[in-house]
N, C-alpha and C positions, 0 to 999 in steps of 0.2 A: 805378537810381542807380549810378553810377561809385565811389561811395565808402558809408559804414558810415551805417544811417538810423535815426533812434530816434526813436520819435513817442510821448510822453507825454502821455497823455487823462486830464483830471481830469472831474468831471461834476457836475450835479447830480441828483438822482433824477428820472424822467420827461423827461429834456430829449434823451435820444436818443442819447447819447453813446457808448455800446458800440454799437450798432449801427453810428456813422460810425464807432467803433473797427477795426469789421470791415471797412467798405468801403475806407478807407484800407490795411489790411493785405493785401486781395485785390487793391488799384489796384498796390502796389508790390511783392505779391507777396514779401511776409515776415510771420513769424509773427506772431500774436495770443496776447500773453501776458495769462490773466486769472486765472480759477479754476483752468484749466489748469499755471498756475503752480507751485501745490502738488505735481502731479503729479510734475512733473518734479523737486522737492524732496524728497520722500517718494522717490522712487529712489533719487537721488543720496546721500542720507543714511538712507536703509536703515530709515525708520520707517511708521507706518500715515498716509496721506493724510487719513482722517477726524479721527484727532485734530486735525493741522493745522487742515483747515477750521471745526472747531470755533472755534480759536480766532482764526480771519482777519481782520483789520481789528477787532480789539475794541479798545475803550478799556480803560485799569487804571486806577484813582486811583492817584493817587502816594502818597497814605497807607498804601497796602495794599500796595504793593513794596519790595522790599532787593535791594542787588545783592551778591553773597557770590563772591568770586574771578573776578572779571567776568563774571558772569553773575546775570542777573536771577531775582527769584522770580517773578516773573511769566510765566507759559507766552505768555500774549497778546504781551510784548514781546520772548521768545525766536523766536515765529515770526513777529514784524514784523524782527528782525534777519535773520533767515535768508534772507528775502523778500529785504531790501536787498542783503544779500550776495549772494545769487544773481544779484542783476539790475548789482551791478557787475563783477562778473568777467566777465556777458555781454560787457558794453558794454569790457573791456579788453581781451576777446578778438576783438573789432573784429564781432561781431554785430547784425547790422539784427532790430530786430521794432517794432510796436505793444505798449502796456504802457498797461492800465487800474488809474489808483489807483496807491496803495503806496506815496504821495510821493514817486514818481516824478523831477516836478519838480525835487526838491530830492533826493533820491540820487543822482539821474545828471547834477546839474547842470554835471559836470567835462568830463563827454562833448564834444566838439569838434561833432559832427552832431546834436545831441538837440533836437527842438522838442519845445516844451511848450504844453499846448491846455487850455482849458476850454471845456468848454460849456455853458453855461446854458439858461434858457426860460422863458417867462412860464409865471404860475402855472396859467393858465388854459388853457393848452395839455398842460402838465404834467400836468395833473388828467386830460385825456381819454384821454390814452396812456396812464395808468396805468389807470384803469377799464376799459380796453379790457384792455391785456393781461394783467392779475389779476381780471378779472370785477369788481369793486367798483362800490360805490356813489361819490359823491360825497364823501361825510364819511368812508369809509373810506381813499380814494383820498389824498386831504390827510392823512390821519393819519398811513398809509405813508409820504408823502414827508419827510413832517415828520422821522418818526423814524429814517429810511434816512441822510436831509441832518446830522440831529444826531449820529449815529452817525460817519459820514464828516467832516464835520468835530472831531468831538473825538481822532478819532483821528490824523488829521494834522498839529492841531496840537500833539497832544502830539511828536510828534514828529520837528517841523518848526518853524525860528522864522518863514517864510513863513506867514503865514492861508493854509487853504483860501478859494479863487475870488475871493480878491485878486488885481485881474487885475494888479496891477503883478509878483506872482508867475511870471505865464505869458508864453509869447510873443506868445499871442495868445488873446484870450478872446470870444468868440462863440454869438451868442444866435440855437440851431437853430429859435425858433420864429417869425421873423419870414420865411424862406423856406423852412424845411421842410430833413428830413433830406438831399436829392440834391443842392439848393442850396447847403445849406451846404459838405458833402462836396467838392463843386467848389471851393467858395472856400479851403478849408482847401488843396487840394494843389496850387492855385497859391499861395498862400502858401507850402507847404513847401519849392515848388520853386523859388522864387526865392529864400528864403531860405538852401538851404542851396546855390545856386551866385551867394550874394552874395559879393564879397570883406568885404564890413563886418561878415559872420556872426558872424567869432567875438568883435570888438570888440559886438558886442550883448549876446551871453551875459555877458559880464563886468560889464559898467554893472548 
């Protein structure tokens, strides 16, 4: 790519989506920010990486937070700020990567080059890739996703007025399980690539 590329992957549990995370990321040959993320946050700010990921993508009730001199009592929404923060300086230092989660979507939605993706998957497809790659049974495979999908969505929308996988949210929202992860992956970066050497790009981000 001739100019700055941001590709934001939102997902559902089981539907594949860190995986086409990574293929897009090898196809254009820039980073894969995920877990990895912390790491580079825990340098940068001189603390331990584990407490971070302790508290990564957690929900708070809002009952149980104060904010005291702008900052929250809540460890969970200090290091969803932190997260956000990091991932806009990226993008104003004119940095290409892939970014799994984070609300993505909607932090970097200022970004002039940012597509934003979901992937979804029927349920039933969902279930086998999960029992596959967590060894599970059937009723445990659903349970995981159940409670992975409730986790991920409460978290973003507390802190986002977008819904999670409201596709009117994204730029494009697509279901890996009616062609499978390589198929889709095709179709996502011709999309990308039209999209972001359309002249009407950035009147779309704005609507």
């Amino acid at each position: 790519m001739e100019h700055q590329l941001i590709i934001s992957i939102g997902r559902e549990f089981g539907s594949g989506g860190h995986e086409i995370a990574e293929k897009l990321a090898l196809h254009y040959n820039i980073p894969l920010l995920d877990q990895n993320l912390l790491d580079e946050i825990a340098k940068e700010k001189e603390v331990n990486v584990d407490s971070l990921k302790e508290m990564d993508e957690k929900y708070t009730n809002k009952l149980f937070r104060r904010t005291i001199r702008g900052f929250s009592s809540s460890p969970q929404d200090n290091v969803a700020m932190m997260q956000f923060e990091y991932l806009q300086n990226k993008a104003k230092q004119g940095d290409s990567f892939v970014i799994v989660g984070r609300c993505s979507e909607d932090v970097l939605k200022d970004c002039k080059y940012m597509v934003s993706i979901f992937v979804l998957g029927s349920k039933e497809v969902k279930r086998e890739r999960v029992m596959k790659l967590y060894d599970l049974n059937e009723f445990m495979a659903e349970r995981l996703m159940h409670e992975a999908d409730t986790k991920r969505k409460r978290y973003h929308n507390d802190f986002c007025e977008g819904k999670w996988g409201d596709s009117r949210n994204y730029h494009i929202s697509v279901n890996s399980s009616l062609l499978g992860i390589e198929e889709t992956t095709k179709i996502l970066i011709n999309f990308i690539d039209c999209f972001c050497n359309s002249s009407d790009h950035k009147q779309s981000l704005a609507q």
